[in-house]
C-alpha positions as CSV (number, residue, x, y, z in Angstrom):
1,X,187.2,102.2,136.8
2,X,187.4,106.0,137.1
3,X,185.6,106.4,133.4
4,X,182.5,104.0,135.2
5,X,182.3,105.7,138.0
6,X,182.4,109.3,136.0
7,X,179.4,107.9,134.0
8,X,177.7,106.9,136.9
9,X,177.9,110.3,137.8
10,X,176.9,111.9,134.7
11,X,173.7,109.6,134.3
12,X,172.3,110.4,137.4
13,X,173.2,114.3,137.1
14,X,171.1,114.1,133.8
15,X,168.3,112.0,135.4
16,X,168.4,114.7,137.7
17,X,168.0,117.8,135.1
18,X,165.6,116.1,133.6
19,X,163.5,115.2,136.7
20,X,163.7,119.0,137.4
21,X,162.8,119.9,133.6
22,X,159.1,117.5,134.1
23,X,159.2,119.0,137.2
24,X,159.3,122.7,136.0
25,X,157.1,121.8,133.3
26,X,154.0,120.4,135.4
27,X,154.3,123.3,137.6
28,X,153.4,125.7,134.7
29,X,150.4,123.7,133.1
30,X,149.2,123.6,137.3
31,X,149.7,127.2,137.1
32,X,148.4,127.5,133.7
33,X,145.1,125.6,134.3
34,X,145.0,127.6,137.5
35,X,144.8,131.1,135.2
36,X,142.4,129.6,133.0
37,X,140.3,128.9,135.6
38,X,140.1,132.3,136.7
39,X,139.7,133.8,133.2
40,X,136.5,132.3,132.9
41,X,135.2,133.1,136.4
42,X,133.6,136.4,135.6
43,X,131.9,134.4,132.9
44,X,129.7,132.2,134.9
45,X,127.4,135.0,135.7
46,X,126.4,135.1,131.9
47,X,125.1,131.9,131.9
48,X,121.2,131.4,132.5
49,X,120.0,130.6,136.2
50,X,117.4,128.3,134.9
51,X,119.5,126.2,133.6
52,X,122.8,125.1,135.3
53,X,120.9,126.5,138.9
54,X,124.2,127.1,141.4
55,X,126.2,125.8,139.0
56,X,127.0,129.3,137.3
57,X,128.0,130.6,141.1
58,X,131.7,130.2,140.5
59,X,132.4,130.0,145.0
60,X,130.4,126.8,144.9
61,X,131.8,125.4,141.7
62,X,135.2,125.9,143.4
63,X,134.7,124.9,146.8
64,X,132.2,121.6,146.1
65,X,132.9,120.5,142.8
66,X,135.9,122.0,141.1
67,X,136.7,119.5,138.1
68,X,133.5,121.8,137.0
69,X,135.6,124.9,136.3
70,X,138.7,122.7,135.3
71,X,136.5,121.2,132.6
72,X,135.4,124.2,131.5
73,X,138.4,125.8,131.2
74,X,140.0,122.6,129.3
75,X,137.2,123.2,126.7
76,X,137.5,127.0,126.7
77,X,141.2,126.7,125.9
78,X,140.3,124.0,123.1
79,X,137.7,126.1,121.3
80,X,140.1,129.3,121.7
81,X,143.3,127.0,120.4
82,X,143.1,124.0,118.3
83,X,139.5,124.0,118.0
84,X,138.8,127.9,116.8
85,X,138.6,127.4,113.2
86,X,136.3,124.9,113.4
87,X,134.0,126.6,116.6
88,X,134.2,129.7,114.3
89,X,132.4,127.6,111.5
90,X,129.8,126.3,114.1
91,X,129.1,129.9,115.4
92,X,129.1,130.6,111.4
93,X,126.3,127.8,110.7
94,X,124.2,129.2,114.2
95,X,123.6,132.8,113.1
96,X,120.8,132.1,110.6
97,X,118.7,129.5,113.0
98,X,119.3,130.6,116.4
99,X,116.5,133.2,116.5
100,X,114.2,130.8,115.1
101,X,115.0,128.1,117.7
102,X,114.1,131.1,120.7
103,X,111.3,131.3,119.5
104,X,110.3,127.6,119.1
105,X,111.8,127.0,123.1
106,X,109.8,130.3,123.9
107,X,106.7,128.9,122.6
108,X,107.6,125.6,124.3
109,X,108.7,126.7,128.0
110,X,112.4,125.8,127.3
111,X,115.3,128.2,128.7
112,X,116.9,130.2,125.8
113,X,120.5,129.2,126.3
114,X,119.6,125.2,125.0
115,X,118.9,127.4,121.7
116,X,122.8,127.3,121.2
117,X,123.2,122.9,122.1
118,X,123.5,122.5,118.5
119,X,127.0,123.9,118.9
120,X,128.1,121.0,120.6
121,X,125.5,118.4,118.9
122,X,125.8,119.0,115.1
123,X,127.7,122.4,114.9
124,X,124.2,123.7,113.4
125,X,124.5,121.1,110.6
126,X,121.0,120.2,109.4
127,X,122.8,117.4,107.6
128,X,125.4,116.1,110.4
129,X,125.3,112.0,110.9
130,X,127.3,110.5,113.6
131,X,128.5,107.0,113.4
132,X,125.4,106.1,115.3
133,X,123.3,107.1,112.4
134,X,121.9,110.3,115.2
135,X,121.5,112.7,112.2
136,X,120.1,116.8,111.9
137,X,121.3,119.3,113.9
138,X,119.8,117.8,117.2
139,X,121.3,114.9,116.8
140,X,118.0,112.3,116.8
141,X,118.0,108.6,116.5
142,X,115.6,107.2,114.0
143,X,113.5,105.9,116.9
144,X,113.8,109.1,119.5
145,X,112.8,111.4,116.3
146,X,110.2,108.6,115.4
147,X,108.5,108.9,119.0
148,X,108.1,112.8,118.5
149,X,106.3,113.1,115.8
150,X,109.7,113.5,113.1
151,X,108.5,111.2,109.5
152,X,111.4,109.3,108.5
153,X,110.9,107.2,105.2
154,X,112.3,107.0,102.1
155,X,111.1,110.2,100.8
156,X,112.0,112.0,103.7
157,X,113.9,112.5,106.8
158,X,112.6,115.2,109.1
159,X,115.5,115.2,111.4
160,X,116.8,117.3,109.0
161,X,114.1,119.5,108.4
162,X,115.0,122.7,110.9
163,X,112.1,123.6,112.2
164,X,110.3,120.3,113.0
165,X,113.5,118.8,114.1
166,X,113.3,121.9,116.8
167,X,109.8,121.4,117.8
168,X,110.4,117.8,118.6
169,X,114.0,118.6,120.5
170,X,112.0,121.0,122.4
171,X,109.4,118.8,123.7
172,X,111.9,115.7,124.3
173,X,113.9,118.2,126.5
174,X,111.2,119.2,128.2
175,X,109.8,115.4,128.9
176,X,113.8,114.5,130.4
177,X,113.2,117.9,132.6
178,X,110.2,116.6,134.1
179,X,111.6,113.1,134.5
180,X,114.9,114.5,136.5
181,X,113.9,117.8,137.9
182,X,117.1,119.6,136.6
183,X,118.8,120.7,133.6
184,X,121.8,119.6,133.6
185,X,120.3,116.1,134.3
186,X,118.3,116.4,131.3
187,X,120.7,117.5,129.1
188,X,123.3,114.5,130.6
189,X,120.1,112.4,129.4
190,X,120.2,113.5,126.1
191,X,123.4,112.8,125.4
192,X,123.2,109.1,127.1
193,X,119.9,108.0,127.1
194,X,117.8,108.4,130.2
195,X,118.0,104.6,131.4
196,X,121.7,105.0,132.0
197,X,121.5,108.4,133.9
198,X,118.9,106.8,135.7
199,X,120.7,103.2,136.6
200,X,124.1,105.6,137.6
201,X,122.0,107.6,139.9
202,X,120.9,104.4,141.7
203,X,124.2,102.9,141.7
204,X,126.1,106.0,143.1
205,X,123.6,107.3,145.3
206,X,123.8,111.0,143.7
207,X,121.1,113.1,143.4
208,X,122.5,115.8,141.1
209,X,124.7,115.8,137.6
210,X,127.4,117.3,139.8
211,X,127.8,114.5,142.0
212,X,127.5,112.0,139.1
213,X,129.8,113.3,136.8
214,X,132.8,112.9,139.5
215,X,132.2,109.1,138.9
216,X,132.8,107.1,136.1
217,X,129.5,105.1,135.9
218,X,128.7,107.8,133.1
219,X,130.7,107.3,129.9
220,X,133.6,110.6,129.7
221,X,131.2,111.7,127.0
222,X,128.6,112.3,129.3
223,X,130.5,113.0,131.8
224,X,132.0,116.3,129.7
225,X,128.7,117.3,128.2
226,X,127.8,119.8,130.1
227,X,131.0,121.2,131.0
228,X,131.4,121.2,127.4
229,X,127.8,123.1,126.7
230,X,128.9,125.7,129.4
231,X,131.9,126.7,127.5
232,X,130.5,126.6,124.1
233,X,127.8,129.0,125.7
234,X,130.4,131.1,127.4
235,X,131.8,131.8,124.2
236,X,129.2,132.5,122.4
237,X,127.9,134.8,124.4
238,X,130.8,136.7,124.8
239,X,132.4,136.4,121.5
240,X,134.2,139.2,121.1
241,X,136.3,138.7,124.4
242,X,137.4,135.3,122.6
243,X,138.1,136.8,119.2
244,X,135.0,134.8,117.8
245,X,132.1,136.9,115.3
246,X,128.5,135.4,115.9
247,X,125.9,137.2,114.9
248,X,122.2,135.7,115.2
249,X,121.0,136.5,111.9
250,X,117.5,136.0,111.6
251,X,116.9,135.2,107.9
252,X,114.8,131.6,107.8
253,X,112.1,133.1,106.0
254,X,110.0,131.7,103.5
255,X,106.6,131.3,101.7
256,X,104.6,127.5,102.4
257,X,102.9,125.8,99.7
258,X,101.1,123.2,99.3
259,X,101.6,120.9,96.2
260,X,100.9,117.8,94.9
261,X,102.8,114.8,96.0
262,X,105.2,113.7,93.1
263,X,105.8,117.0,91.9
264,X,109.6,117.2,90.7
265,X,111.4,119.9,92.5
266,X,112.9,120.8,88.9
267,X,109.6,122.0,87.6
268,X,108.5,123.7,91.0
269,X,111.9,125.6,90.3
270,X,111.2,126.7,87.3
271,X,108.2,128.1,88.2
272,X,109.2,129.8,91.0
273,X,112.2,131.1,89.5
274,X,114.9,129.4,92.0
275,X,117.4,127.3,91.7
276,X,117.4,123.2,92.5
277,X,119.9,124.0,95.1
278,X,118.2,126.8,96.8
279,X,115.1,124.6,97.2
280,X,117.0,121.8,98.3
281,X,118.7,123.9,101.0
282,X,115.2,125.7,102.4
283,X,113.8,121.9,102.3
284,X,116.6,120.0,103.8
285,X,114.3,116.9,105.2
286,X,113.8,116.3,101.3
287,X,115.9,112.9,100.0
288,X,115.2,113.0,96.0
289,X,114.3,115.5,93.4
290,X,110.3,115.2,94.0
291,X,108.2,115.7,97.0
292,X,107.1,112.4,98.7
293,X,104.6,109.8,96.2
294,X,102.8,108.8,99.2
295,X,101.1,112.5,100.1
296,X,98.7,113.6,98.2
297,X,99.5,117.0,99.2
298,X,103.2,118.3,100.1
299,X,103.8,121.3,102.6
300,X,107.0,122.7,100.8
301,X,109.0,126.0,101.6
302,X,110.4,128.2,98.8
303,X,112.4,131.7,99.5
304,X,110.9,134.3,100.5
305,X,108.7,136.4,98.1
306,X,108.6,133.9,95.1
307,X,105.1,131.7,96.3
308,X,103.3,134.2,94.3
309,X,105.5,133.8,91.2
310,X,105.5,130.3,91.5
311,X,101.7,130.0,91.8
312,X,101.1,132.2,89.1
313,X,103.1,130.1,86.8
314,X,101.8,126.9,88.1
315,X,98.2,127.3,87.8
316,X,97.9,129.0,84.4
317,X,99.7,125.6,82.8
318,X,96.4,123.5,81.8
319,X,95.8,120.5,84.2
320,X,96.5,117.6,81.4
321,X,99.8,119.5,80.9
322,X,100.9,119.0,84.5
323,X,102.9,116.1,85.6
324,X,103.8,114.3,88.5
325,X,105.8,111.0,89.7
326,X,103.9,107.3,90.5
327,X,106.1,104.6,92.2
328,X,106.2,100.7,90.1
329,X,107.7,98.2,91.4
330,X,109.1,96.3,88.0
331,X,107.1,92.6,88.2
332,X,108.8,89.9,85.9
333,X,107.8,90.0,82.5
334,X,107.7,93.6,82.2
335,X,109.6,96.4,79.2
336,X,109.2,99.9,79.1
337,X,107.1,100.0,76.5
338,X,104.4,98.1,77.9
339,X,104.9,100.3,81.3
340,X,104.5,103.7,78.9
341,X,101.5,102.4,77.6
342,X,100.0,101.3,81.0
343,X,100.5,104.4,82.0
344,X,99.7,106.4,79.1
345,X,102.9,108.0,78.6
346,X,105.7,107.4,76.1
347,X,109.1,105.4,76.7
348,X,111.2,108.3,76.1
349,X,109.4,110.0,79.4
350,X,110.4,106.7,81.7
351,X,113.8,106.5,80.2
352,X,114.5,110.2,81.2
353,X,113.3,110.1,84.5
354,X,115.0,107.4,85.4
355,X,118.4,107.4,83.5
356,X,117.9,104.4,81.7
357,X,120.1,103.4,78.7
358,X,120.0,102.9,75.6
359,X,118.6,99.0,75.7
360,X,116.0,100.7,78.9
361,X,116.8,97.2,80.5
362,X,114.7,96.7,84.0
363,X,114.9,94.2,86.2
364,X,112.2,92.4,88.3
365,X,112.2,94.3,92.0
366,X,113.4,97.8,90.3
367,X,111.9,100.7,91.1
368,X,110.6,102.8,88.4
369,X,109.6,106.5,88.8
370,X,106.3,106.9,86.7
371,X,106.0,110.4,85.1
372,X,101.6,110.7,85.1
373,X,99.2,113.2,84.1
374,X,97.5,114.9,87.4
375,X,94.2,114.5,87.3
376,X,92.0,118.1,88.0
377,X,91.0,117.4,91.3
378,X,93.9,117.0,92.2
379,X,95.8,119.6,90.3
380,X,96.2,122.6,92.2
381,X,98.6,124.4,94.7
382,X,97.9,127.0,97.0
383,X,99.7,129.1,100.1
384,X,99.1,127.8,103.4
385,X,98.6,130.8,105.7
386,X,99.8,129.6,108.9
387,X,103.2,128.1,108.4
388,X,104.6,126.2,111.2
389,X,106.0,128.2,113.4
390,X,104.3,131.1,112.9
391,X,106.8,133.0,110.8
392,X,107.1,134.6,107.6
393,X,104.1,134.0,105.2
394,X,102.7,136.0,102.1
């Protein structure tokens, strides 16, 4: 009976360390949180009055709506902890488009901080795809990028393409600022979809993001964005005090052409003297190896200081010489041969172009690429002297 009772006792003794040990433990991540919070008060200032309004003043944050500053913090520590390899790759990615967004939003009335939402979107990946299929570095949905302007077929997908993807971005965040009347709003719409920020102000009576993101009508997503956008910003601005590099380095320059549609990017490369890959990287939006069959003329970018090259090659090969791509659809009945001599070109051509074997078996319903002889008229190339935006040009 004495051993039971002893156990007794020494079960609720440990109970008892223990409760102190959570208890000793909560008190330090309260106190913890509490520090972080105050780290990143002098930070506030830094971020743009346009666009979170008295959000940045840290005394209102605090005394009306402080899950603000506790948010912040939370993603300040994450970026700075677990998080800092891979926010140091997004600040990485940034440097080279940054300055070219600025001046896109500049053009387009947008405050300068949204130039950095990428961070949080796509980490400045032209080529990022959520599992919603949003893809490019702003992060648009086939029909969002469809409704401003962005071509998406299958030659192309201009919600990759870094400068048109910005020019629409900028003029659908502009639109959701005029619909809501405030930033964070906006950018809350962005992320959601303006039909459920505006069905979660009606149903909880708020009139500002603030207000709204204490509730969960809002998916934690949305509810995190922008809390999530001021301490990405916070950083970024301020690297050095968070042992981050970013530098904006503004090197997105290039010379425009215009070429034929169904030109393979192979032969434009060896013209201009670059690589496959570096004219797959300056012309992200680009699926395949040729520019899109159903232009008849292609705006396409190549580095800086080799349009000249390129056009000098180009247009001192004879016009019969020059080749470029037609689309067949394979009907039943069809071979290769007959194809080659449809098209006045020679089996060997087909087969290349499109990998065929050995046998060149097709299948009714296959899509053939066509190498053709361009016809004079339509034959040439030339520079295009005002690019869009108005950047670097020869």
């Amino acid at each position: 009976m004495k051993n039971a009772v002893g156990g007794v006792g020494e079960r609720l003794a440990l109970k008892a360390l223990w409760g102190i040990i959570a208890l000793s433990i909560l008190l330090n991540i309260n106190v913890a949180r509490a520090s972080e919070s105050a780290s990143i008060d002098g930070y506030f200032n830094s971020l743009e009055d346009s666009l979170f309004g008295p959000a940045k003043d840290t005394a209102y944050l605090k005394e009306t709506h402080p899950y603000v500053v506790d948010r912040v913090s939370h993603y300040v520590d994450y970026f700075t902890t677990s998080g800092r390899d891979v926010f140091q790759q997004w600040l990485n990615q940034a440097g080279p488009y940054v300055p070219l967004i600025k001046e896109i939003f500049k053009e387009e009335g947008i405050p300068e901080d949204l130039a950095l939402l990428p961070l949080i979107e796509s980490g400045f990946n032209v080529h990022a795809r959520s599992p919603k299929r949003a893809t490019g570095m702003w992060q648009f949905m086939a029909s969002t990028g469809a409704l401003y302007g962005l071509t998406i077929n299958q030659w192309v997908d201009e919600r990759k393409d870094p400068i048109k993807s910005t020019r629409a971005a900028a003029r659908h965040l502009k639109d959701l600022y005029n619909t809501f009347g405030t930033w964070p709003l906006a950018l809350a719409s962005y992320n959601a979809g303006s039909g459920k920020v505006k069905r979660a102000l009606i149903k909880t009576g708020s009139s500002t993001f603030w207000e709204l993101g204490q509730s969960r009508t809002l998916k934690a997503e949305t509810r995190n964005y922008i809390p999530k956008l001021m301490a990405a910003l916070i950083i970024a601005k301020n690297p050095e005090d968070f042992g981050f590099t970013f530098s904006e380095k503004p090197d997105i320059k290039y010379d425009l052409i215009e070429v034929p549609g169904g030109i393979g990017l192979h032969d434009i490369g060896q013209d201009a003297g670059v690589s496959l890959a570096s004219l797959k990287k300056i012309n992200p939006e680009l699926k395949g190896l040729i520019t899109p069959f159903n232009d008849e003329y292609y705006r396409l970018r190549l580095p800086e200081g080799t349009g000249i090259s390129f056009l000098e090659n180009y247009n001192k090969t004879p016009f019969y010489q020059k080749r470029a791509y037609k689309e067949y659809k394979v009907k039943k009945g069809d071979s290769v041969y007959h194809i080659a001599r449809k098209y006045d070109t020679e089996v060997s051509v087909i087969k290349d172009a499109n990998r065929l074997n050995k046998r060149c078996k097709i299948f009714p319903g296959k899509l053939l690429m066509i190498p053709v002889k361009l016809p004079f008229d339509k034959a040439g190339a030339r520079l295009v002297s005002s690019p869009d935006p108005p950047l670097n040009t020869l």
